[in-house]
C-alpha positions as CSV (number, residue, x, y, z in Angstrom):
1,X,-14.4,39.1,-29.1
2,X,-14.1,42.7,-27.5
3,X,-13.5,41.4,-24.0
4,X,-10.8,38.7,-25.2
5,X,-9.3,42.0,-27.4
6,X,-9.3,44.2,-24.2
7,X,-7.5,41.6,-22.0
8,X,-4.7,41.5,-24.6
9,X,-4.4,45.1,-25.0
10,X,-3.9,45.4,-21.2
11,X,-2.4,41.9,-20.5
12,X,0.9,42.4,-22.7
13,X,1.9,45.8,-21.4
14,X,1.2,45.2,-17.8
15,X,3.7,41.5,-18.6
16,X,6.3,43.3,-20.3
17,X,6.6,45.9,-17.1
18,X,6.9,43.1,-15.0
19,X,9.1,41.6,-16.3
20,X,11.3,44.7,-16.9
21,X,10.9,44.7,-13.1
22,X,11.6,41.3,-11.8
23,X,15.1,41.7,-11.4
24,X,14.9,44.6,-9.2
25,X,12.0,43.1,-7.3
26,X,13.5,40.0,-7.0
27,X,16.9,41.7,-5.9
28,X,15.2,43.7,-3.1
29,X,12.5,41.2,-1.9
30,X,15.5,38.2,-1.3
31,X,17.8,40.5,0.1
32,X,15.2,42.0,2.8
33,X,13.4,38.4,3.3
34,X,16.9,37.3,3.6
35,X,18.7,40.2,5.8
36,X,15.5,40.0,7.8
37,X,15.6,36.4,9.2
38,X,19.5,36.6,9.3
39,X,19.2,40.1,12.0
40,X,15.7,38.6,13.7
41,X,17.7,35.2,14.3
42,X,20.8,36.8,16.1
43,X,19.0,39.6,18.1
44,X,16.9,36.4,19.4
45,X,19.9,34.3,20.2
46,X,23.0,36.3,19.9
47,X,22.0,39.5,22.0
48,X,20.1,39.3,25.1
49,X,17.5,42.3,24.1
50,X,13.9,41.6,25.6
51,X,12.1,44.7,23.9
52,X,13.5,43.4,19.8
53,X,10.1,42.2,17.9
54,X,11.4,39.1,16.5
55,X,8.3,37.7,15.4
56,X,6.9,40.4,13.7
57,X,10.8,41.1,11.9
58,X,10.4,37.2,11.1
59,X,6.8,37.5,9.7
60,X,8.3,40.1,7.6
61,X,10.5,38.5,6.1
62,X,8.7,35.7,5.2
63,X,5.9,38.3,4.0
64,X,8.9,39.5,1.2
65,X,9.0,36.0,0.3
66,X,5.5,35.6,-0.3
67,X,5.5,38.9,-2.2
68,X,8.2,37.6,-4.1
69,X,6.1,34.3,-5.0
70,X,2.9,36.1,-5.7
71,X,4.8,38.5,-8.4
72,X,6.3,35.2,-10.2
73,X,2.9,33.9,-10.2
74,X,0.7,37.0,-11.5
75,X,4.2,37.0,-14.1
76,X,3.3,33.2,-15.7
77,X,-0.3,33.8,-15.4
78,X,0.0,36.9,-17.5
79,X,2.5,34.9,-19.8
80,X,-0.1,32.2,-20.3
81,X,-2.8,32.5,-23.1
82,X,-5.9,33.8,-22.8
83,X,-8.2,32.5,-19.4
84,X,-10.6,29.8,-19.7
85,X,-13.7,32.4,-19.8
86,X,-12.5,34.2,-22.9
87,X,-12.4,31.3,-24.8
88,X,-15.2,30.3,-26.9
């Protein structure tokens, strides 16, 4: 009963801050996943530069993205009831 008290306690301020957050994190982390793959695709085929790291500028990118996926996640696991382990 304590342990199922302390998730609560944390769970529902750590949810509502997220989600105060998500459209700023969403905002920032589609914009640089997307900027990123737009600049990485033309310096690799529009501009003739050898030294430009376009795999690690594309691994970025996609590495917003899966930030991006791993927020909404820990958002609906937080927004779900209690785990499986609290309940009795």
């Amino acid at each position: 009963m304590l342990v199922a008290f302390l998730y609560h306690l944390i769970r529902w301020p750590l949810l509502m801050f997220l989600v105060v957050l998500e459209p700023f994190v969403r905002f920032v982390l589609s914009s640089v996943a997307i900027l990123g793959t737009l600049i990485a695709l033309m310096f690799r085929f529009c501009l003739e530069r050898t030294q430009f790291p376009f795999w690690l500028t594309l691994m970025l990118s996609l590495g917003c993205l899966g930030a991006l996926i791993l927020y909404y996640i820990s958002i609906k696991l937080l927004a779900s009831s209690s785990p499986n382990i609290l309940r009795a």
